[in-house]
Structure formats: structure tokens, C-alpha cells
C-alpha positions in Angstrom: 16.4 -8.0 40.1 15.5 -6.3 36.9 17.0 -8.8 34.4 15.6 -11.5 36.4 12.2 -11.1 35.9 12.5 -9.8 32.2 14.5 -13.0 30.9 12.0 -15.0 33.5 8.7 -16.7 32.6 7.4 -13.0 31.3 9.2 -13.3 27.8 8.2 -17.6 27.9 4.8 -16.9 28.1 4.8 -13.9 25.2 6.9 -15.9 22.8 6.9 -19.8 23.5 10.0 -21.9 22.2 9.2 -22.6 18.2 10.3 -26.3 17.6 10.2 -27.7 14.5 7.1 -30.5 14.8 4.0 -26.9 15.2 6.1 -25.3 12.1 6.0 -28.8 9.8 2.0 -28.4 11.1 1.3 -25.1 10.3 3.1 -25.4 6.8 1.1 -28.2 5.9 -2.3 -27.4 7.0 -1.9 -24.1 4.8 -0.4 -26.0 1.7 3.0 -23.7 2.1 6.3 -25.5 1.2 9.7 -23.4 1.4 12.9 -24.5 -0.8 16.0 -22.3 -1.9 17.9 -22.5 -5.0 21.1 -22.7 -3.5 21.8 -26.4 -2.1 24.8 -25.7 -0.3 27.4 -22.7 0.1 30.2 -20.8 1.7 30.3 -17.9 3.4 32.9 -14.6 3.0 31.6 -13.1 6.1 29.4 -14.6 9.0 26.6 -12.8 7.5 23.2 -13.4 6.1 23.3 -10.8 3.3 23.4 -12.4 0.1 26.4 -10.2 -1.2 28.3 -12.5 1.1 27.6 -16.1 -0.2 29.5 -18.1 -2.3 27.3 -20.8 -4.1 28.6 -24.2 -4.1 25.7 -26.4 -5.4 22.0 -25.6 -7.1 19.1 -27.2 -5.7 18.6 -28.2 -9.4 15.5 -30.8 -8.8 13.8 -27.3 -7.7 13.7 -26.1 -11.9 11.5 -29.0 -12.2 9.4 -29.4 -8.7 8.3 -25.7 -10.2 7.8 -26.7 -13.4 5.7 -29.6 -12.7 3.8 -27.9 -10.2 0.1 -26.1 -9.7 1.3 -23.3 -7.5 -0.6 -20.2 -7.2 1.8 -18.1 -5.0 6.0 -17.7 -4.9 7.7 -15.6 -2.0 10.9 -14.4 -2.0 13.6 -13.4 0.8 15.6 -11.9 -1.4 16.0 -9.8 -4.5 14.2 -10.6 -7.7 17.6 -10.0 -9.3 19.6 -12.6 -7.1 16.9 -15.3 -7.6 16.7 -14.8 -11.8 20.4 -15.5 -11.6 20.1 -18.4 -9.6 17.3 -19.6 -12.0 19.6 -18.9 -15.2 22.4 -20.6 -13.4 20.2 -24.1 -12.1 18.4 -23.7 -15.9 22.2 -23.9 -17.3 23.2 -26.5 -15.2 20.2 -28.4 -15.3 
């Protein structure tokens, strides 16, 4: 009876199902545009630590979307370290 009512409407009404069309919104109302370096890659393990991706393709046109850009703010998910390497390897490549 429990687990009923917990994975129920309780949970639904907290946290409603994110779909893609509110997120697209929300980005764009608040000028916020996400990108990665990495185009496409493998993976050793079915992880999401970085230690465990293999990088296929650069998102190369990204060198110059920054470079041509007024930006005012850059986030990162991951390391400073693992993105300057990506940046010295799409700069290379580029």
C-alpha cells in the first residue's frame, strides 16, 4: 500500500514530467545556449565519468561560435583540465 501511494500522483505533482518544448523555452527566454566539445564518442564503461570516454569527433564549429560570439558567462560540467584539452585538441584540428 506503501509504494502505491509514494510512486502515485504524490511524486507527479512534486516533480512534473520535464519534456523538451518548457526546457527549449526556459533556455531561450534567459539567452542560455548549452554545446559540448565532444561531437560524438564511445564509451569504456556505461558511465558518465569522463575518465571513461573515448572521443571520436570535435564539435569543431564550437572554436568559432565562441570566438565569434558576445558571451558574458561559460559553465562547465566538467574539469577545467578535461575541457582545455578538448580546446587544444578542436584548436589542432580546426
Amino acid at each position: 500500500m506503501a509504494a502505491r501511494v509514494a510512486s502515485g500522483s504524490f511524486w507527479q505533482k512534486l516533480f512534473p514530467p520535464i519534456t523538451r518544448e518548457p526546457v527549449l523555452t526556459f533556455l531561450a527566454a534567459h539567452r542560455i545556449t548549452m554545446s559540448d566539445t565532444i561531437r560524438t564518442c564511445d564509451r569504456i564503461f556505461n558511465t558518465a565519468l569522463d575518465a571513461h570516454l573515448i572521443p571520436r569527433a570535435y564539435n569543431l564549429e564550437l572554436v568559432d561560435q565562441l570566438r565569434n560570439s558576445q558571451i558574458e558567462h561559460i559553465f562547465f560540467t566538467t574539469s577545467v583540465d578535461t575541457i582545455a584539452e578538448s580546446f587544444k585538441k578542436m584548436d589542432h584540428a580546426h
